[in-house]
TISERO-557426 format. One record per residue (C-alpha): residue number from 1; residue in one letter; x negated, y negated, z negated. Coordinates in nm, 4 decimals. Each point is the difference from the previous one (the first is absolute). Example, Ala and Ser with C-alpha at 12.3 -4.5 7.8 and 13.67 -1.06 7.14 Angstrom:
# residues 2
+------+------+----------+----------+----------+
: resi : resn :        x :        y :        z :
+------+------+----------+----------+----------+
:    1 :    a :  -1.2300 :   0.4500 :  -0.7800 :
:    2 :    s :  -0.1370 :  -0.3440 :   0.0660 :
+------+------+----------+----------+----------+
END
This chain:
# residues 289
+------+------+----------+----------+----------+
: resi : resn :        x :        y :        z :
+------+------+----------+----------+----------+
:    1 :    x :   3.3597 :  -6.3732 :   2.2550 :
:    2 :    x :  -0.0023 :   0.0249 :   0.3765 :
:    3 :    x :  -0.1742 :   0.2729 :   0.1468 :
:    4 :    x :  -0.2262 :  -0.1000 :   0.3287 :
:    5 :    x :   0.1328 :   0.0169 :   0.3075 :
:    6 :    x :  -0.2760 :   0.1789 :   0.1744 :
:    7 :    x :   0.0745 :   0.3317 :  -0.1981 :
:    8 :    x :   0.1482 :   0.2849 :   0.1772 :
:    9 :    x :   0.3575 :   0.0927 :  -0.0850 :
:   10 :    x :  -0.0470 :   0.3532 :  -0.2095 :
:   11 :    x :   0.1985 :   0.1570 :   0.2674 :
:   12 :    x :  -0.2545 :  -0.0471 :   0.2894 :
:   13 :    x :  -0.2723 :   0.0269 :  -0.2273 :
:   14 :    x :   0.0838 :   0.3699 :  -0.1324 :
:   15 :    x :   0.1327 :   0.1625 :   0.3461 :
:   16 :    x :  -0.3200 :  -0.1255 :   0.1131 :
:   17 :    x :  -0.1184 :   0.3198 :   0.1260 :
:   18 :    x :   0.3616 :   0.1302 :   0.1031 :
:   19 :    x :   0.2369 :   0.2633 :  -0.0805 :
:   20 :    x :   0.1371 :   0.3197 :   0.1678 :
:   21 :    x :   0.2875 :   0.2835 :  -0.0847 :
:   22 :    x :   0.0489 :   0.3421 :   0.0178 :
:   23 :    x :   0.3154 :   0.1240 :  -0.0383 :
:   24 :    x :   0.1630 :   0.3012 :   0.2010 :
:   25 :    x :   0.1757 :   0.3294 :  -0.1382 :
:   26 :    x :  -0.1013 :   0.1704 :  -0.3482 :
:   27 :    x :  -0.2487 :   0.2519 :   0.0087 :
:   28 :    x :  -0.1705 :  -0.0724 :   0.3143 :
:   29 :    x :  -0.3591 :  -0.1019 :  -0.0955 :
:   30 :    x :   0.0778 :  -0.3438 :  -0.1370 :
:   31 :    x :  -0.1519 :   0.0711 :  -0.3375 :
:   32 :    x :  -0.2998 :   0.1574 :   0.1931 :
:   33 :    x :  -0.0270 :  -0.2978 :   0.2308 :
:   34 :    x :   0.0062 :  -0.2361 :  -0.3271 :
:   35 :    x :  -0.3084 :   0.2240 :  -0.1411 :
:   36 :    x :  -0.2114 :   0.0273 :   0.3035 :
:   37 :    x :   0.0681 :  -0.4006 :   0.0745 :
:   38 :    x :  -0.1049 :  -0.1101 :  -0.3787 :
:   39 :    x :  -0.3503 :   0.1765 :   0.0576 :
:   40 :    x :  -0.0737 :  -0.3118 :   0.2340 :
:   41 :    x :  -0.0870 :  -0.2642 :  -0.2772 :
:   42 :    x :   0.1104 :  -0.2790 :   0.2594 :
:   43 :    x :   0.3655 :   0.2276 :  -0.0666 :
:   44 :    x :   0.2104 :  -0.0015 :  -0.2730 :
:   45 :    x :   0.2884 :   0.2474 :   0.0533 :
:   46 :    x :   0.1851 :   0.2267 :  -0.2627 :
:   47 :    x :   0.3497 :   0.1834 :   0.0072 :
:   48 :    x :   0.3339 :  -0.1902 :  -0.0246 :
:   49 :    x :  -0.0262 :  -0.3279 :  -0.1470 :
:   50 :    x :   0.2902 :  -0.1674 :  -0.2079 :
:   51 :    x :  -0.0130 :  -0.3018 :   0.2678 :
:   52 :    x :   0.2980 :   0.1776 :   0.2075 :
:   53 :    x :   0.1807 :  -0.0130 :  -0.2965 :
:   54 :    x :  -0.0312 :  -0.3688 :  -0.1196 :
:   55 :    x :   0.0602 :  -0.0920 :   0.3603 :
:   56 :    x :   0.3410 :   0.1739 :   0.0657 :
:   57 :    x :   0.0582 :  -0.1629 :  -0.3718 :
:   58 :    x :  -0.0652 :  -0.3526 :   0.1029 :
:   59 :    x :   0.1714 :   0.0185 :   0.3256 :
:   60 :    x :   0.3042 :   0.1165 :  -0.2061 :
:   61 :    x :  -0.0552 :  -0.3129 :  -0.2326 :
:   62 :    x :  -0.0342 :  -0.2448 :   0.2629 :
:   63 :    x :   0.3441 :   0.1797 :   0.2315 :
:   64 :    x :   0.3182 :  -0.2301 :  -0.0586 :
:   65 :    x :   0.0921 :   0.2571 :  -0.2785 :
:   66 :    x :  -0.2069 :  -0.2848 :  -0.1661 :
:   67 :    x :   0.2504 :  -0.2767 :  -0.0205 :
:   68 :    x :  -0.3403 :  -0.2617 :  -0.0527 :
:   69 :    x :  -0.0903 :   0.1564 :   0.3172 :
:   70 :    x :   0.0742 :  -0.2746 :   0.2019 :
:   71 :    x :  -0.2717 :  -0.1863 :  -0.1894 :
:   72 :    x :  -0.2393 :   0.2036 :   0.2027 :
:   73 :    x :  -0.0884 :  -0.0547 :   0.3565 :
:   74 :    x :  -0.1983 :   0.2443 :   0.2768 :
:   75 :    x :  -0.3250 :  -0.1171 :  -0.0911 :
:   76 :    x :   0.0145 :   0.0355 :  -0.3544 :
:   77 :    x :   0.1633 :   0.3363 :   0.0346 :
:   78 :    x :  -0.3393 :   0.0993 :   0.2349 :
:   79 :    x :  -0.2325 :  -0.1723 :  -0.2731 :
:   80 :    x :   0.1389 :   0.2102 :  -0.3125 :
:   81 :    x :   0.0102 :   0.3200 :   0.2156 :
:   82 :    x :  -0.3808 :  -0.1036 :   0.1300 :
:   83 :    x :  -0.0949 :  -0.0692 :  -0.3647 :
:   84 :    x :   0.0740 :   0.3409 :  -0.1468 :
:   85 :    x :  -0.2967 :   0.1861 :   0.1964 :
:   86 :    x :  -0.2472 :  -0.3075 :  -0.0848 :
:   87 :    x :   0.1130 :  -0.0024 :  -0.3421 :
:   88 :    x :  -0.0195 :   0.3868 :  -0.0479 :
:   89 :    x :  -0.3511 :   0.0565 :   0.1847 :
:   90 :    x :  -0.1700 :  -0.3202 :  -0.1298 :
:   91 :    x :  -0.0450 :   0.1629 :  -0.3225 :
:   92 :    x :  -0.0911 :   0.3401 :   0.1622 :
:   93 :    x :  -0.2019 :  -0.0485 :   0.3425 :
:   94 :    x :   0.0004 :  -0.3696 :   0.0978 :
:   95 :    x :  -0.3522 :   0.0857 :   0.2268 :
:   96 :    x :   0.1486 :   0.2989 :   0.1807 :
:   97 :    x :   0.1962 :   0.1299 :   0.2672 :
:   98 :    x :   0.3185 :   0.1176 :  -0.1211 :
:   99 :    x :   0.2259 :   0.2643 :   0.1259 :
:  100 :    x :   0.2895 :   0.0433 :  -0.2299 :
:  101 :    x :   0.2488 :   0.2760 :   0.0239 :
:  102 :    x :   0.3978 :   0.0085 :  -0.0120 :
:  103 :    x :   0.1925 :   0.2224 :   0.2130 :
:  104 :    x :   0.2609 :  -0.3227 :   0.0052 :
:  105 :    x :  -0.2529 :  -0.1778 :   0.2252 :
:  106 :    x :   0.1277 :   0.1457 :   0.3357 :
:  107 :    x :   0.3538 :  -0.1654 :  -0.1254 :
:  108 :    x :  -0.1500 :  -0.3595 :  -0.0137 :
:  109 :    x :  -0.2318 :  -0.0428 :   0.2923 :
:  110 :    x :   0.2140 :  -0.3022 :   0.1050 :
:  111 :    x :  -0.1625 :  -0.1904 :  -0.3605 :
:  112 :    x :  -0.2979 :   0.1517 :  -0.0089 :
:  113 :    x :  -0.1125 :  -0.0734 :   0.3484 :
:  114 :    x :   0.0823 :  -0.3525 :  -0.0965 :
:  115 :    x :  -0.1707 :  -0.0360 :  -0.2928 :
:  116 :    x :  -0.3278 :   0.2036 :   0.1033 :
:  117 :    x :   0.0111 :  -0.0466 :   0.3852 :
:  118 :    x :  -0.3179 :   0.1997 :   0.0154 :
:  119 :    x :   0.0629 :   0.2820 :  -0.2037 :
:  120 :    x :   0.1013 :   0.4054 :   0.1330 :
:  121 :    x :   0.2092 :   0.2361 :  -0.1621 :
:  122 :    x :  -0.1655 :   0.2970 :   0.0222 :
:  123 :    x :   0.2812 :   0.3565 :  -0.0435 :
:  124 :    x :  -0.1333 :   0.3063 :  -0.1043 :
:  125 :    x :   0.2724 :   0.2248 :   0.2152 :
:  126 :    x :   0.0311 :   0.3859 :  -0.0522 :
:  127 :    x :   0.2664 :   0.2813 :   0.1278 :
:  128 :    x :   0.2976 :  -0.0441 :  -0.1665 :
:  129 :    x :  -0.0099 :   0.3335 :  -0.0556 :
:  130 :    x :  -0.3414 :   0.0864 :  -0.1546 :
:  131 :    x :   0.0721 :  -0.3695 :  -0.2386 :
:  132 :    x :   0.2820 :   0.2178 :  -0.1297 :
:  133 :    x :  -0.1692 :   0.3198 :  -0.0872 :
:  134 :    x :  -0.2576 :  -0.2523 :  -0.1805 :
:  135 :    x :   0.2174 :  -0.1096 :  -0.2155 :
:  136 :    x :   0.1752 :   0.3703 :  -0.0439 :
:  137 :    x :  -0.3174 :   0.1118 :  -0.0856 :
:  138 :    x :  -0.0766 :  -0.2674 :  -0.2174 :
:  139 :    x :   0.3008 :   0.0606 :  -0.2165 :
:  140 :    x :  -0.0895 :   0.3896 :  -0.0404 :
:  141 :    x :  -0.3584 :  -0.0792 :  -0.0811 :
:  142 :    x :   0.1646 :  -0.1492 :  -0.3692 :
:  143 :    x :   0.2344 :   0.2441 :  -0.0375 :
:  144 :    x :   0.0477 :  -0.1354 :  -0.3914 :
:  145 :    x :   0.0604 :  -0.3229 :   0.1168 :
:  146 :    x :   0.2881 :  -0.1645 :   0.1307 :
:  147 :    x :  -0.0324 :  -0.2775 :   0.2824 :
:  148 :    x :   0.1202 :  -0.3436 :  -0.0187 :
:  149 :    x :   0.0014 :   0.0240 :   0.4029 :
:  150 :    x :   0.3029 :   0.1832 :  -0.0692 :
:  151 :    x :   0.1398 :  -0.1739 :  -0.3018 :
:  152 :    x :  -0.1415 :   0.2783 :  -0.2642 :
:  153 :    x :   0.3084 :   0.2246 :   0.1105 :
:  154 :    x :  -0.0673 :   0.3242 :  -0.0892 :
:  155 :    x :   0.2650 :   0.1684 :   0.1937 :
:  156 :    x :  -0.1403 :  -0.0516 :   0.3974 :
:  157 :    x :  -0.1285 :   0.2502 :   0.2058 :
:  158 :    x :  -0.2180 :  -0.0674 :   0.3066 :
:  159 :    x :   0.2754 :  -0.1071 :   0.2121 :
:  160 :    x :   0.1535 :  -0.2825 :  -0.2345 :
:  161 :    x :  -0.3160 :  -0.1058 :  -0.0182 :
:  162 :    x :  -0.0625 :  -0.0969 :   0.3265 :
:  163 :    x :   0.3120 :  -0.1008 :   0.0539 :
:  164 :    x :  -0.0332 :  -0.2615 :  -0.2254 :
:  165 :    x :  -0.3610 :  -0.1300 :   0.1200 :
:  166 :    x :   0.1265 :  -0.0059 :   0.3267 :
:  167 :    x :   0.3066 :  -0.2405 :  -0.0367 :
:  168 :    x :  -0.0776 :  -0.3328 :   0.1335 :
:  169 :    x :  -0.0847 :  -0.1251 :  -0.3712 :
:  170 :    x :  -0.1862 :   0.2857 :  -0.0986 :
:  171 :    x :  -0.3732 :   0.0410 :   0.0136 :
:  172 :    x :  -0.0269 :   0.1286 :   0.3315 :
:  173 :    x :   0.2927 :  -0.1549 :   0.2019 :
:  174 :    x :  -0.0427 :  -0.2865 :  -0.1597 :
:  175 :    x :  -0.3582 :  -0.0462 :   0.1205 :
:  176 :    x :   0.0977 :   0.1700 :   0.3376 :
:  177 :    x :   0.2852 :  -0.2590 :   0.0578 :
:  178 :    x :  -0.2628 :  -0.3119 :  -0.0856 :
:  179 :    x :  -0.2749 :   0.1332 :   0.2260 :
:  180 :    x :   0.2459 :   0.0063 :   0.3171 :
:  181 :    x :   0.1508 :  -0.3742 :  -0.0753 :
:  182 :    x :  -0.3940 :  -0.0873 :   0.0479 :
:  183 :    x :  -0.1095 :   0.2295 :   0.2664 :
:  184 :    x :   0.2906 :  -0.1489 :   0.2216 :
:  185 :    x :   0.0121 :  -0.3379 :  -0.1386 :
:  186 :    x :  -0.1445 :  -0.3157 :   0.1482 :
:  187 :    x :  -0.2933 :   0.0500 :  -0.2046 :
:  188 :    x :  -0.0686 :   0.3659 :   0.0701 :
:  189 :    x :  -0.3381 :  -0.0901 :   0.1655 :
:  190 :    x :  -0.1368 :  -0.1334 :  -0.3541 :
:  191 :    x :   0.0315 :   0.4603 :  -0.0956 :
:  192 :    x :  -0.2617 :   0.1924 :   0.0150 :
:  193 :    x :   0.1101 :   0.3325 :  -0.0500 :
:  194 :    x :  -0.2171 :   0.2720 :  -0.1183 :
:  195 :    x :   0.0752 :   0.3740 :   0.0031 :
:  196 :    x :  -0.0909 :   0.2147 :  -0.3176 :
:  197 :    x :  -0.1118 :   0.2070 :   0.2568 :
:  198 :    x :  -0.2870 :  -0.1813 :   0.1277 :
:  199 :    x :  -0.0709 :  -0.1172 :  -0.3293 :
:  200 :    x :  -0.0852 :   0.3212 :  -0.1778 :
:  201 :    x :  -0.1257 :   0.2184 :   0.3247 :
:  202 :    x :  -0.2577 :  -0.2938 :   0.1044 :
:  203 :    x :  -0.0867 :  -0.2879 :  -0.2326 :
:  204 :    x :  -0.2465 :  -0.1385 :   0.1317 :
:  205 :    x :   0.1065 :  -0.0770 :   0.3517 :
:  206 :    x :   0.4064 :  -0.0817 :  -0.1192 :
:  207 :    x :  -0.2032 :  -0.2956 :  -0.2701 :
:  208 :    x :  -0.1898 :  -0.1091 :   0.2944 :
:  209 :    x :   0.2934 :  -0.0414 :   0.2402 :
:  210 :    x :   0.1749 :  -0.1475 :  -0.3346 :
:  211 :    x :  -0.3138 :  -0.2680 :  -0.0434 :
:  212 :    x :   0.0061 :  -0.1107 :   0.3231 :
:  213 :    x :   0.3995 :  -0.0574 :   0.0453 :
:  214 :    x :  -0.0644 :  -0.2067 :  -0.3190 :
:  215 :    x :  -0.3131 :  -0.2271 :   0.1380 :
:  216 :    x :  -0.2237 :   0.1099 :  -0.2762 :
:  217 :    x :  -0.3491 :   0.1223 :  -0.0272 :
:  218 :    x :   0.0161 :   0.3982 :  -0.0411 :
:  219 :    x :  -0.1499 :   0.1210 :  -0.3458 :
:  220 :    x :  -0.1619 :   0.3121 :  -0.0719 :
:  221 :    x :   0.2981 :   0.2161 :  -0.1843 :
:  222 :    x :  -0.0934 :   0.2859 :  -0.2231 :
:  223 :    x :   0.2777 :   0.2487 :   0.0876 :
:  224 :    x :  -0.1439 :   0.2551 :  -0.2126 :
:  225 :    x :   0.0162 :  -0.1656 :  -0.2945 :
:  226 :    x :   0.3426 :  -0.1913 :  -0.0034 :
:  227 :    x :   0.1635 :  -0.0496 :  -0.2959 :
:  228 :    x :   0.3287 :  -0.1758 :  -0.1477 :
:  229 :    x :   0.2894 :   0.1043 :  -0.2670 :
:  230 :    x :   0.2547 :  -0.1536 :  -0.1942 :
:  231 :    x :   0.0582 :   0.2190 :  -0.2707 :
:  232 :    x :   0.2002 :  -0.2289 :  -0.2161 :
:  233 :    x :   0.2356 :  -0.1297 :   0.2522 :
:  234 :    x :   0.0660 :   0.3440 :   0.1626 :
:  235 :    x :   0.0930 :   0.1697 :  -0.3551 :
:  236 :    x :   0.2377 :  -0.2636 :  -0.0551 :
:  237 :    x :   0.1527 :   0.0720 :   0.3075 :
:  238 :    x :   0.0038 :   0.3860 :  -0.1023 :
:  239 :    x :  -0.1727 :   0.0479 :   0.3436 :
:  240 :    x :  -0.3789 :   0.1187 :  -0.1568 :
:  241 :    x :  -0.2285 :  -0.0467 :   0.3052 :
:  242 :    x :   0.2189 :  -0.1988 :   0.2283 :
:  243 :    x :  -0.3085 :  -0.2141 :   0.0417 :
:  244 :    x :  -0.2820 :   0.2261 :  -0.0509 :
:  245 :    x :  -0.1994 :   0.0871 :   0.2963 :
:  246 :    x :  -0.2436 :   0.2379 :   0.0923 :
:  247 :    x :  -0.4096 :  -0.0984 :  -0.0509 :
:  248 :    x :  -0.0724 :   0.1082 :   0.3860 :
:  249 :    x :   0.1959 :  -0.1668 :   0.2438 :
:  250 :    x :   0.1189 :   0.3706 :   0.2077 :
:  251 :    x :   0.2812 :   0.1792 :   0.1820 :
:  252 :    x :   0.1409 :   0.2610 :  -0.1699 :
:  253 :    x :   0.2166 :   0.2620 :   0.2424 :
:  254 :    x :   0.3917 :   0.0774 :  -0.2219 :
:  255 :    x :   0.2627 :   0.2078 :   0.0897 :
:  256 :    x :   0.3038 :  -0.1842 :  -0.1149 :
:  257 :    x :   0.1462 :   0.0515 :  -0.3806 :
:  258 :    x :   0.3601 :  -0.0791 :   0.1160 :
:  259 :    x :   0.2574 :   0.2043 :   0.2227 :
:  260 :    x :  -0.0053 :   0.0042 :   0.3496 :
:  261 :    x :   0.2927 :  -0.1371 :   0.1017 :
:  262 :    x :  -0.0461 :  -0.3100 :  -0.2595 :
:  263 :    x :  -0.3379 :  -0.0557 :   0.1234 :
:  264 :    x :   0.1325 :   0.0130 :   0.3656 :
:  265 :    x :   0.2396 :  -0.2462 :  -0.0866 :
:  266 :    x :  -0.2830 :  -0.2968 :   0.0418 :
:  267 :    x :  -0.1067 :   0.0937 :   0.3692 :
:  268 :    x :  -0.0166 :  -0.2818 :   0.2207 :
:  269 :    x :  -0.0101 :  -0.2309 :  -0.2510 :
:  270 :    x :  -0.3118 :  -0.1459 :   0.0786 :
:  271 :    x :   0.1421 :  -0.2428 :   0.2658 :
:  272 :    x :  -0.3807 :  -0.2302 :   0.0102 :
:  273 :    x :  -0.1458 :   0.2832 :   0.1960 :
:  274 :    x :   0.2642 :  -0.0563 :   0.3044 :
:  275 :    x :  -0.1767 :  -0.2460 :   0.2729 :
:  276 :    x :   0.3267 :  -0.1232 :   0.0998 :
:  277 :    x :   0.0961 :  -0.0875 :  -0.3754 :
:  278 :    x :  -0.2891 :  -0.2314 :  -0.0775 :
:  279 :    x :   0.1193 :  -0.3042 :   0.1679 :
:  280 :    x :  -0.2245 :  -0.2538 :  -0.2089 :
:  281 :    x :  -0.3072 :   0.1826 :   0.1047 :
:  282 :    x :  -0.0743 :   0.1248 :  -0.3627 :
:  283 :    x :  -0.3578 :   0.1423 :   0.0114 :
:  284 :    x :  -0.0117 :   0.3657 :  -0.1614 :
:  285 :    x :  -0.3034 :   0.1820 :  -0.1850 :
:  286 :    x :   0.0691 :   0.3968 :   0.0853 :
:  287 :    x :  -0.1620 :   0.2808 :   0.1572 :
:  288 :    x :   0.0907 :   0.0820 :   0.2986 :
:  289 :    x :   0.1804 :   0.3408 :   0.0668 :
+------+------+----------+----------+----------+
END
């Protein structure tokens, strides 16, 4: 039986209303972005979703590693690689906007701006520095419980530990390394960056400036009453509260958990706030020093 002709292909018909990304470094308010952005009910939003995954998978699959790889041509490679988001959020939010999160987005603007020429990849960005003594302080808050960020070693102290986030395919320099091939990439203008900064001291104003970069119709935000965990997924991670975030969207003042000199070791590192570095006109959400 032949289906009419005048029905829309499921691919246009799902990504109807569009798709955006965050992505970014760890522990710089892309979790908190995700919760604030899902209390929009045109939104749907949530914390890393296994679509990175799949993708790097079937790109893998379809490489000449394949030897029936030459079966596949350009267009069928951008159809499959297309039809994993419409597949995955037809079942979950065909009616809404969605911004899915990977931090391996800011690797693959060159695909994605070809397969959703209208969407933004928006990067939660953070000092180096204070995303470190997050995740320091993180892994003393469960004493009892060894990380999988670090391989469920028991033996590290605070140094191996950020040593080994930092290497170019750990957490952090991983992430790091991904967000400057798209901030100086051809495709650089499609960022928006957003400090954590702005996001916990003001709200309100950074989700307004975030709305309008975006073309959509500002919403209301409770940031008093935010809310979003993943219990399950953190525990098996050994990493209890890696998602958790706090109820009231708020700036809390630290003085640093790890020594000096390691801490010092991340100044400068924060090359997006020097003029002469954005060369693809990036637009930035900070405050202003």
């Amino acid at each position: 039986m032949m289906l009419p002709r005048s029905l829309p292909w499921f691919f246009e018909d799902v990504m109807k209303t569009g798709i955006h990304f965050i992505s970014g470094l760890p522990r710089s308010g892309s979790t908190l972005l995700a919760a604030i952005l899902r209390q929009n009910p045109r939104f749907h939003a949530a914390m890393t979703s296994p679509i990175g995954s799949m993708y790097m998978a079937l790109e893998s699959a379809m490489s000449r590693r394949n030897e029936t790889a030459v079966f596949i041509n350009d267009t069928q490679r951008r159809d499959v690689l297309r039809g994993i988001f419409t597949s995955y959020y037809q079942a979950i939010e065909g009616e809404k906007l969605v911004f899915d999160t990977n931090r391996v987005w800011c690797a693959k603007l060159p695909a994605l701006m070809q397969l959703f020429p209208n969407s933004r990849v928006i990067c939660c960005v953070r000092s180096i520095g204070w995303i470190m003594d997050s995740i320091e302080r993180l892994v003393r808050k469960n004493a009892f419980e060894l990380s999988g960020m670090f391989g469920f070693e028991p033996g590290n102290t605070v140094y191996t530990r950020i040593n080994r986030v930092a290497m170019s395919d750990g957490m952090v320099g991983y992430a790091l390394d991904a967000l400057k091939e798209g901030f100086f990439g051809e495709q650089g203008s499609r960022l928006i960056l957003v400090e954590y900064d702005a996001l916990a001291r003001d709200p309100s104003s950074t989700m307004q400036l975030l709305y309008s970069m975006l073309d959509e119709q500002y919403f209301a935000h409770d940031f008093s009453n935010v809310d979003y965990a993943a219990d399950d997924f953190d525990l098996a991670l050994g990493a209890p509260g890696l998602h958790t975030i706090r109820r009231t969207v708020d700036w809390v003042e630290r003085q640093t958990v790890m020594p000096p000199e390691l801490f010092r070791r991340f100044e400068g590192d924060m090359f997006w706030r020097y003029p002469e570095a954005n060369i693809r006109g990036v637009p930035i959400i900070r405050i202003e020093e």
